[in-house]
C-alpha positions in Angstrom: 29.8 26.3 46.2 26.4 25.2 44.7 25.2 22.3 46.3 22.8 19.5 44.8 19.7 19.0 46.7 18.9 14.9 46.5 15.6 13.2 47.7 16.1 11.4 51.1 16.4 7.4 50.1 13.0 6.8 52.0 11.4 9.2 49.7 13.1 7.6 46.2 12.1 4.2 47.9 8.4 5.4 48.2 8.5 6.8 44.8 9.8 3.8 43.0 7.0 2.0 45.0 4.5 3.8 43.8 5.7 3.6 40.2 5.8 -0.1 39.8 2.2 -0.2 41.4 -0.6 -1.4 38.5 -2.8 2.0 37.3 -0.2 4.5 39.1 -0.3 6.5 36.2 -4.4 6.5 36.0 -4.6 9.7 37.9 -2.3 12.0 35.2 -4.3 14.2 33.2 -4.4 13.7 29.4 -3.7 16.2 27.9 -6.3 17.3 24.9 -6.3 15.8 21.3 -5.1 18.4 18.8 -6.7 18.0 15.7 -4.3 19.9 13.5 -2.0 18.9 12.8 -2.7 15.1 12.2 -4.0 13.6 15.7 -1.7 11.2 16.8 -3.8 8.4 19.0 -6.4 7.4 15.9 -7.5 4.9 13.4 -6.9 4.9 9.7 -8.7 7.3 7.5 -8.5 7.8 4.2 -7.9 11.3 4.7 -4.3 10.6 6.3 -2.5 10.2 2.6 -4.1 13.4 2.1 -1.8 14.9 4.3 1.3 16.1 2.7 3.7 15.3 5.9 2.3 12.1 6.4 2.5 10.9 2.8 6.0 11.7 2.3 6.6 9.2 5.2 5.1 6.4 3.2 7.4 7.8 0.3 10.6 7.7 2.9 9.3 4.0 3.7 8.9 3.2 0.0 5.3 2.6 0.2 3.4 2.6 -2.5 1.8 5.7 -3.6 -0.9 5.1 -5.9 -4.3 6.8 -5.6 -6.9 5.1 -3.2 -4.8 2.7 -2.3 -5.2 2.2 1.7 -3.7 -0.4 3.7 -3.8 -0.5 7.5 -0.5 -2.5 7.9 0.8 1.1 5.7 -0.9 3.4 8.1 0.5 1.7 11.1 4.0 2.2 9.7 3.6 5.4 8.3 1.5 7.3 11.1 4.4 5.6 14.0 7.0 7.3 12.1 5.2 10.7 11.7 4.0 10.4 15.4 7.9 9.8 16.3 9.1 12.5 14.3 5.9 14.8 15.4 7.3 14.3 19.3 10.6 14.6 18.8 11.9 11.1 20.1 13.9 10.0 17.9 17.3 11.2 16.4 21.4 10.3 16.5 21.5 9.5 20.4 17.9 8.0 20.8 17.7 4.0 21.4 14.9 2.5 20.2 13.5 -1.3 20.5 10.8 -2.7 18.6 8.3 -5.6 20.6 7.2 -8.2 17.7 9.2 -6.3 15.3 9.6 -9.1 12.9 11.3 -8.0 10.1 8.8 -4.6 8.6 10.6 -1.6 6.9 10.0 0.1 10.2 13.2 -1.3 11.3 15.0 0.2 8.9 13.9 3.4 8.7 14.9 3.8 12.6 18.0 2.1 12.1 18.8 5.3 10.0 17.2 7.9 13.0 18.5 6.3 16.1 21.8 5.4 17.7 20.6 1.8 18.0 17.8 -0.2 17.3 16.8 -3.8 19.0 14.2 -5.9 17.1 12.6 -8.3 19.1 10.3 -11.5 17.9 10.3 -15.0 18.4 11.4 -15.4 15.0 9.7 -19.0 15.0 5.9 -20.2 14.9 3.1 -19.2 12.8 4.4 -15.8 11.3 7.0 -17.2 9.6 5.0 -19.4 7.2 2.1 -16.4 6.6 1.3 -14.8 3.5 3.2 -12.1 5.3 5.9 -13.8 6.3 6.4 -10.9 9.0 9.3 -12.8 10.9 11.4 -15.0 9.2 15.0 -16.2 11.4 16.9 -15.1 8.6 16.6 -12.0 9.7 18.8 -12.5 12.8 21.7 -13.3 10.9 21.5 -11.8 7.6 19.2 -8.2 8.2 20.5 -6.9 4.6 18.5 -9.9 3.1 14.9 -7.8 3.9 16.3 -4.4 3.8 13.6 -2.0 1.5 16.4 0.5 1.3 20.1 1.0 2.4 20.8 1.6 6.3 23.0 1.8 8.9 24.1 -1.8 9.4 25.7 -1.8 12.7 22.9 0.6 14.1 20.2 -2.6 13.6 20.6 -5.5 16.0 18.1 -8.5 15.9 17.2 -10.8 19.3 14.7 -13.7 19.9 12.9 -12.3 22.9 9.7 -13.3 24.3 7.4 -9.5 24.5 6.4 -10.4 27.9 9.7 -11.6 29.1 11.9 -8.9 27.8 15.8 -9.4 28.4 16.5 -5.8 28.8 17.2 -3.7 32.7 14.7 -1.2 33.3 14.8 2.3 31.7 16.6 0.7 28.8 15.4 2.7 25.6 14.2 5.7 24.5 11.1 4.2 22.4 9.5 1.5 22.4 7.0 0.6 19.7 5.1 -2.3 18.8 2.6 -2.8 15.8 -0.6 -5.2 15.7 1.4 -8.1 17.4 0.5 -7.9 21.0 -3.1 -9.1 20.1 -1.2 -12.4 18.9 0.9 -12.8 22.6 -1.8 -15.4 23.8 -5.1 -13.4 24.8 -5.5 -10.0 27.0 -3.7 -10.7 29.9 -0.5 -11.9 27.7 -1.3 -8.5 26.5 -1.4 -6.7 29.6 1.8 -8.0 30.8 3.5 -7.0 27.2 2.1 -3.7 28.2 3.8 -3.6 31.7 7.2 -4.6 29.8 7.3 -2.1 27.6 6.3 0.3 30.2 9.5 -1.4 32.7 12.4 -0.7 30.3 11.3 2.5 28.2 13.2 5.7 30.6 11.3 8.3 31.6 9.7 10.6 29.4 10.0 8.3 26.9 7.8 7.5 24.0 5.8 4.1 23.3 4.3 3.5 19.9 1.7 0.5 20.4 -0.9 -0.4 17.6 -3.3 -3.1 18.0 -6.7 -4.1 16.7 -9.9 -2.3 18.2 -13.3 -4.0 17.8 -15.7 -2.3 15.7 -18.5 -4.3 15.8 -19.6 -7.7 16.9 -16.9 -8.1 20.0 -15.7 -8.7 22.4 -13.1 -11.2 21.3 -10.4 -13.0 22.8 -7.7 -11.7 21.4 -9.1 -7.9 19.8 -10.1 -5.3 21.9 -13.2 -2.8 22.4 -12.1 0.9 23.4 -13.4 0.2 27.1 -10.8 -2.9 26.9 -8.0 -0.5 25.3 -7.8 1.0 29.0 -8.2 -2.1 30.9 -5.4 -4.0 29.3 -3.2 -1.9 27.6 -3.2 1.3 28.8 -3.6 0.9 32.6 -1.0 -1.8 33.0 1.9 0.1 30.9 2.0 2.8 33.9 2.1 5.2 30.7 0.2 8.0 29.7 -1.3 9.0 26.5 0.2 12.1 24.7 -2.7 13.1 23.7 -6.4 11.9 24.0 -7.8 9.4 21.9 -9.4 10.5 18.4 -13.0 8.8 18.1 -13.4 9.5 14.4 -13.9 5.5 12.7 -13.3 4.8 9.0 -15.7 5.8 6.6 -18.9 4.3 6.6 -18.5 2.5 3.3 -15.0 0.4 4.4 -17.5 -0.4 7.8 -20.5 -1.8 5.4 -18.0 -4.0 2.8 -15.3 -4.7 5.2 -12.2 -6.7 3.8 -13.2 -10.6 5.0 -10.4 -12.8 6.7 -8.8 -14.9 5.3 -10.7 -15.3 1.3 -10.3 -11.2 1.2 -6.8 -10.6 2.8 -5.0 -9.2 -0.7 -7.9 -7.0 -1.3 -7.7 -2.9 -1.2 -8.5 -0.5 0.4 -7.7 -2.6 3.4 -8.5 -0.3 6.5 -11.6 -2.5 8.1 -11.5 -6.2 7.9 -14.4 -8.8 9.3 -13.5 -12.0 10.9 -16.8 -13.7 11.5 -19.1 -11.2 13.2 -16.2 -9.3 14.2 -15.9 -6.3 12.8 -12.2 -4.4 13.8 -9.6 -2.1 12.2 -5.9 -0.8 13.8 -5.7 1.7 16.5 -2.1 3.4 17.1 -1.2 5.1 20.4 1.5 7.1 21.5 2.1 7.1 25.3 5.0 8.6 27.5 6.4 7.5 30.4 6.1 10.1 33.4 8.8 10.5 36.3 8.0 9.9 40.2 6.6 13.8 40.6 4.3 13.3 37.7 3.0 9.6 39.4 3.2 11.5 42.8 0.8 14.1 41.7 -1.3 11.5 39.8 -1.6 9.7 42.6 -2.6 12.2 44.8 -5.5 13.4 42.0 -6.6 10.0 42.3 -7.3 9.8 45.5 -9.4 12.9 45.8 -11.4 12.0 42.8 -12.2 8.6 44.6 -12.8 10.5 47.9 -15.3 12.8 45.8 -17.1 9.8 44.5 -17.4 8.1 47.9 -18.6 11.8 49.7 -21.6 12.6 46.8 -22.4 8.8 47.2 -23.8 9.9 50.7 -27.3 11.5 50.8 -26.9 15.0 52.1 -23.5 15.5 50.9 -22.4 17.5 48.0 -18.7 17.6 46.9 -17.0 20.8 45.8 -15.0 19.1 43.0 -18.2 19.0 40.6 -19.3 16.9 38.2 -15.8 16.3 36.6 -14.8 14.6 39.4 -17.1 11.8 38.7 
């Protein structure tokens, strides 16, 4: 007879503990940014529709294909999918919910590549009456209205949900993504706590797609974030870890010296850097996963020798064996 060995109940309490602690992931290793293929945590470039994978993407989304034309809102939708597919998290027995989903062709797409798919929004407020008109309540009861292509009806299921309330039990879905809309949850600590929601009912080793807006130039701003605040209120407070390290290459030079100015410029192309005052920003997409109680346990435990390290070559006299990457 094989028998099952099981973690005492002490143990799973400790564990569970630990995981719903803010920063418990902090201490897991990232693993290195892989430049080919496409690197996953980035900003736009022009150099993405380039890419023969990628583009056919956009061309699965119906995007348009025309030459030079570059649109963030098009990269965000294009590089989640290829990031998706690239990590092999979605497919026919994969659950997937989208966090300020609105109604964007994303939906769609993953209605045809999952089991089920949840869109989440308020489906009310200022969205509704934009130029983009990203959320509109129709969409709750009649999907097929904004549908770019045909898909699985009963595999696409539309709720009002507040992103930092989100009525779902822990370890709900398989993905989770969310793109440029937890900026617009009411500041960084709304932000934060959409973070630690998407983190609570994504399962574990599963795969968040978040993209937001990172701060150029001229910051910080209320709602935006620099890189430094990328880690401080999104990252950290997930309890996720990056797939990958983030990819520092920016724009080119020219879309940072005749950015695309809010509102008077928001039609124009190519639309990868826009200005909003001073404020200079453009999208930035991560991929994170969500890692198990050994993974946190081990993170944990790395943490608290690097902070040991810091504290011992703090003191005169005393050198620590972990080096300089400890610091």
């Amino acid at each position: 007879m094989t028998r099952t060995l099981r973690a005492p109940a002490p143990l799973i309490d400790r564990l569970r503990q630990l995981a719903s602690r803010p920063g418990a992931a902090a201490g897991i290793p990232v693993p290195a940014r892989r430049s080919s293929p496409l690197s996953l945590n980035r900003m736009p470039h022009p150099k993405l529709w380039d890419d023969p994978e990628w583009r056919a993407v956009g061309r699965v989304l119906g995007l348009s294909q025309d030459d030079g034309w570059y649109h963030r809102k098009a990269f965000e939708w294009t590089h989640c999918i290829y990031g998706l597919e690239r990590l092999e998290a979605i497919g026919p027995l994969s659950t997937v919910l989208g966090v300020g989903a609105g109604h964007e062709v994303v939906l769609y797409h993953l209605a045809n590549r999952s089991r089920l798919t949840v869109a989440t929004d308020l489906y009310s407020g200022d969205f509704v009456d934009s130029v983009s008109s990203e959320a509109d309540p129709e969409f709750l009861t009649n999907p097929q209205k904004f549908a770019p292509f045909r898909y699985r009806e009963e595999a696409l299921i539309g709720l009002p949900a507040d992103g930092c309330r989100l009525p779902f039990a822990d370890a709900s879905f398989d993905v989770v993504y969310s793109l440029s809309s937890i900026e617009h949850f009411g500041g960084h600590a709304a932000a934060a706590r959409a973070m630690a929601e998407i983190g609570r009912v994504l399962r574990v080793g599963g795969i968040a797609c978040v993209a937001t807006e990172l701060v150029l130039a001229g910051g910080p701003h209320p709602e935006y974030f620099t890189m430094q605040e990328i880690h401080e209120w999104l990252i950290d407070p997930s309890g996720l870890v990056l797939v990958e390290q983030i990819d520092p290459e920016l724009p080119p030079q020219e879309y940072l010296d005749d950015p695309v100015r809010l509102p008077e410029q928001v039609l124009r192309t190519p639309h990868l850097v826009l200005a909003a005052g001073e404020v200079r920003f453009t999208s930035l997409i991560l991929f994170l996963r969500k890692p198990g109680p050994v993974g946190l346990l081990a993170g944990g435990s790395r943490r608290v020798a690097l902070a040991a390290a810091r504290r011992l070559n703090g003191r005169p006299g005393v050198h620590s064996a972990a080096g300089p990457a400890a610091r």
